[in-house]
C-alpha positions as CSV (number, residue, x, y, z in Angstrom):
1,X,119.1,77.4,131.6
2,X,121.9,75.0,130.9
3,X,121.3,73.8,127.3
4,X,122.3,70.6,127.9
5,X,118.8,69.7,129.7
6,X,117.2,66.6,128.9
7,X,113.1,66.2,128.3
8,X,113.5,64.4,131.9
9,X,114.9,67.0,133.6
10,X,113.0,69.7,132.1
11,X,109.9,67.7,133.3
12,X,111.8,67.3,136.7
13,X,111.9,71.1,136.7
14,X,107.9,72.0,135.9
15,X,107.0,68.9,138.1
16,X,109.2,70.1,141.0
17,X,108.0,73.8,140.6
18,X,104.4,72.8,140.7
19,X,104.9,71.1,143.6
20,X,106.3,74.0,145.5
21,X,103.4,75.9,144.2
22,X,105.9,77.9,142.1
23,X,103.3,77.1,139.2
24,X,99.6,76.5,139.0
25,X,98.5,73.0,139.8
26,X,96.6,73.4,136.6
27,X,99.4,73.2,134.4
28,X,100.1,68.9,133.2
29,X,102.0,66.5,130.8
30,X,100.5,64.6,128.4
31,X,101.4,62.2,126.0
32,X,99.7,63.1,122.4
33,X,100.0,61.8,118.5
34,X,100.5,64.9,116.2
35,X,97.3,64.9,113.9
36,X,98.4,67.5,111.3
37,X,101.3,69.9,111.1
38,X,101.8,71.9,107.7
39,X,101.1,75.2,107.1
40,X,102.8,76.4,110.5
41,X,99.2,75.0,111.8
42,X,99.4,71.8,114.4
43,X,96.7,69.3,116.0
44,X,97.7,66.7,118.3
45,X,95.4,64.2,119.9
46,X,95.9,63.8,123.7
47,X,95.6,60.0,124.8
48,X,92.7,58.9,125.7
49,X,91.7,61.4,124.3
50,X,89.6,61.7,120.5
51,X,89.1,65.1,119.3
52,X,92.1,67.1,118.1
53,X,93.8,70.3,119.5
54,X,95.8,72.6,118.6
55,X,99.0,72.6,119.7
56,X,102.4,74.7,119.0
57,X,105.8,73.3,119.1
58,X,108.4,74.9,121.2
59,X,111.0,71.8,119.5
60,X,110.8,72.4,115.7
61,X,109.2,70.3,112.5
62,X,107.0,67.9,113.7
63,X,104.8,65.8,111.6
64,X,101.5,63.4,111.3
65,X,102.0,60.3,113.5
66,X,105.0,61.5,115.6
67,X,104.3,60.5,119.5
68,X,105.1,63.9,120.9
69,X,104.8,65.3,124.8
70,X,102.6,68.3,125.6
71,X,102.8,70.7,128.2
72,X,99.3,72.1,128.7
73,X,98.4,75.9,129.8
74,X,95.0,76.2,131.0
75,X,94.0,79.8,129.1
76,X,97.5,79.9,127.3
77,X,98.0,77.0,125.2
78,X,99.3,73.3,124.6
79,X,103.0,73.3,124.1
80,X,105.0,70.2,122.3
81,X,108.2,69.9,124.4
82,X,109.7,66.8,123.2
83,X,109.2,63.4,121.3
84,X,108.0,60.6,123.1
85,X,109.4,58.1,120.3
86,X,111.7,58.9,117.8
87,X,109.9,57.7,114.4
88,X,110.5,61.4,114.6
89,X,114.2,62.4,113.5
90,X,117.4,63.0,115.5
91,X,120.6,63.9,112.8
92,X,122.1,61.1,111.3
93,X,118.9,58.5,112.0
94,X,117.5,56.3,109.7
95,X,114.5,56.8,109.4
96,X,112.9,54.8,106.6
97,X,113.7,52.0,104.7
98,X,112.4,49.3,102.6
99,X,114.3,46.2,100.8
100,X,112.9,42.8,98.9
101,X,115.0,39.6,99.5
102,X,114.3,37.9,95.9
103,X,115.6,38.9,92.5
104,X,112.9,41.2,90.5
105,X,111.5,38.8,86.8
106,X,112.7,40.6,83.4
107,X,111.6,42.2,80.7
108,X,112.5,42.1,77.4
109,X,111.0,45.3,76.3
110,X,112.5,48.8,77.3
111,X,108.7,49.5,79.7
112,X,109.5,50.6,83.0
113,X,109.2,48.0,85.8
114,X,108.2,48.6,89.3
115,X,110.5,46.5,92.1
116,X,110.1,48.4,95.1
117,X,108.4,50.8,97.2
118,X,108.4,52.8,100.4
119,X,105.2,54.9,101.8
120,X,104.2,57.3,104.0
121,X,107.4,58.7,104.3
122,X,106.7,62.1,106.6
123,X,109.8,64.8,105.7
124,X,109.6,67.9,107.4
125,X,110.5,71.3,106.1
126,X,113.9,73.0,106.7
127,X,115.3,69.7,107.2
128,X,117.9,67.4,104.7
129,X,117.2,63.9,104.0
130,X,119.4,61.6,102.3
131,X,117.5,58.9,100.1
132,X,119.6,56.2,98.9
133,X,119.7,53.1,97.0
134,X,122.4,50.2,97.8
135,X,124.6,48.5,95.4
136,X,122.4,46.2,93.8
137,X,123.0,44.1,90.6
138,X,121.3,45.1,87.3
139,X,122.0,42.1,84.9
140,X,121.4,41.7,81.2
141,X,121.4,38.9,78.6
142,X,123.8,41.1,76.7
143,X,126.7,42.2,77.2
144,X,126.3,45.5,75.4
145,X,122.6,47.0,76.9
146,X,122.6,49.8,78.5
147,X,120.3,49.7,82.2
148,X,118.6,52.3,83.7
149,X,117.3,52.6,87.1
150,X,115.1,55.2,88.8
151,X,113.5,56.8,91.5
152,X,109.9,58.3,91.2
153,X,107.8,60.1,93.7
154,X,104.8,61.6,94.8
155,X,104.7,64.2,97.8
156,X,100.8,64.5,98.6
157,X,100.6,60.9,100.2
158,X,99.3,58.9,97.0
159,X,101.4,56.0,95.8
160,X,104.0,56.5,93.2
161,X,104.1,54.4,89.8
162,X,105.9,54.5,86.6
163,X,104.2,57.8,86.0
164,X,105.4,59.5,88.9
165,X,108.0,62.5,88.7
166,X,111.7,61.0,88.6
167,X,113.7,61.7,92.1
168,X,116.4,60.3,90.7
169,X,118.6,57.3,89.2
170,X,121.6,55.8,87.0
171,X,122.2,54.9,84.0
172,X,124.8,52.6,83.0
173,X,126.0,50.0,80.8
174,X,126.8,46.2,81.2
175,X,129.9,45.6,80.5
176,X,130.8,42.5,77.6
177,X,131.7,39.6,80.7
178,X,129.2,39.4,83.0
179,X,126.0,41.6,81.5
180,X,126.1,43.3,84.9
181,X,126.6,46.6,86.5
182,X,126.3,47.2,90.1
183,X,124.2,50.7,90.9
184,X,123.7,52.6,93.8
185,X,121.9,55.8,93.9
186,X,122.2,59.2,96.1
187,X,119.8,61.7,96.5
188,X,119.5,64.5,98.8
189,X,116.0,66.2,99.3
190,X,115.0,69.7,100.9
191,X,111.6,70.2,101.3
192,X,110.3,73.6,102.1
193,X,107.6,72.2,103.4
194,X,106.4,69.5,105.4
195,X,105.3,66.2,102.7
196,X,104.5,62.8,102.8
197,X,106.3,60.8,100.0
198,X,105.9,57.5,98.4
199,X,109.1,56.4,96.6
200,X,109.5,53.8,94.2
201,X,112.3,52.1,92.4
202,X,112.1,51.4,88.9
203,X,114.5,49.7,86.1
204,X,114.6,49.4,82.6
205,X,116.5,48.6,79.4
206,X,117.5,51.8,77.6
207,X,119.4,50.8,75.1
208,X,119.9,47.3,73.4
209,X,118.1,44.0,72.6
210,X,118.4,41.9,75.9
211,X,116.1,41.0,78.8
212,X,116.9,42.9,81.8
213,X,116.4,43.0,85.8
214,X,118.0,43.2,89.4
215,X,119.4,40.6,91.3
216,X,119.5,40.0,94.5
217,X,123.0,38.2,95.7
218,X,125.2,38.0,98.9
219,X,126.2,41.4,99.8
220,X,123.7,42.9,97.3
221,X,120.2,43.8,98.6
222,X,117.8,45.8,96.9
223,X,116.8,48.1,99.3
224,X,115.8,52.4,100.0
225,X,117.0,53.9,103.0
226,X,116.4,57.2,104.0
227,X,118.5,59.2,106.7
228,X,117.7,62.1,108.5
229,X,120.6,64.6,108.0
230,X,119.3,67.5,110.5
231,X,118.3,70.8,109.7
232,X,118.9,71.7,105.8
233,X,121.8,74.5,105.4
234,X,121.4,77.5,103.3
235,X,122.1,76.8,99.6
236,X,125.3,79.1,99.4
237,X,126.3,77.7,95.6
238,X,126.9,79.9,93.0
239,X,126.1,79.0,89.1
240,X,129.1,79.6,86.8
């Protein structure tokens, strides 16, 4: 079968061939929202339909809420043969992302405060997602203070806080002129196995005496993005 065959054709193809009675009349499409997929386990529901069914995927990771396309086998099985809508990931897509249009208030202590949040981000395992934070403005009354700005995040659906584990961040100090660096954060994530994360973004003074927070300016959002990279590579590094 030529590889480069489309969803479309390849329903073409199974249409076409029950139609010439090359398959069972038996055999349909449907349309379906995945219900659960971890543990190599998968339940879709079928619309118009209300009760779950297994189902197993003949395209990869899928994940909870993904509109997905089943080919049903009556006495064989329900097969997922392609996305109906991609809020399920092709390389390169993002597929997530948050931002807040106003400057965060300050604080003039070195307590952790919350300014932004993204949920019910699905990740699938075996795939690489890149999670990253633009170039936004952390400004202090002094020149001197160091700024630090993290990521936290929970992996079993519950909303993160300042108590969550840290995904990452930056630390960094204002310089003497302005009271200002400008951060942006990277982080790449692997999950083994398919998780729902809530990410928040959180700043703080760590070092210092002034009051600190993140601006919002032309060219400067706050905002989280995450990108689907594709399927995650081996890790071939070696420690030295």
């Amino acid at each position: 079968m030529n590889n480069d065959l489309t969803i479309s054709d390849i329903q073409t193809l199974i249409t076409t061939m029950i139609d010439t009675g090359k398959l069972a009349r038996p055999w349909s499409f449907r349309t379906a929202t995945v219900v659960y997929a971890k543990d190599n386990a998968i339940t879709v529901t079928l619309d118009g339909d209300t009760t779950p069914i297994r189902a197993q995927s003949l395209i990869g990771g899928v994940w909870a809420d993904a509109r997905v396309r089943v080919l049903i086998i009556p006495n064989t099985g329900n097969f997922i043969i392609g996305f109906v809508s991609l809020n399920a990931a092709t390389r390169g897509q993002v597929i997530y992302r948050g931002s807040r249009s106003t400057s965060t208030s300050t604080t003039a202590t070195a307590t952790e405060i919350s300014a932004l949040r993204i949920d019910n981000v699905h990740v699938v395992g075996g795939r690489a997602y890149a999670f990253t934070v633009s170039g936004i403005i952390f400004d202090s009354t002094v020149g001197t203070d160091d700024g630090v700005i993290r990521l936290r995040y929970t992996t079993d659906g519950t909303q993160a806080t300042t108590a969550s584990t840290i995904f990452g961040g930056t630390l960094a100090k204002c310089t003497a002129s302005s009271a200002q660096f400008v951060h942006c954060t990277l982080r790449n994530y692997y999950p083994i196995e398919d998780e729902s994360l809530s990410v928040l973004l959180t700043f703080s003074r760590a070092g210092g005496t002034g009051t600190v927070g993140l601006v919002v300016a032309n060219g400067f959002p706050i905002e989280i993005t995450v990108v689907d990279m594709g399927v995650a590579p081996a890790d071939i590094g070696v420690s030295l």
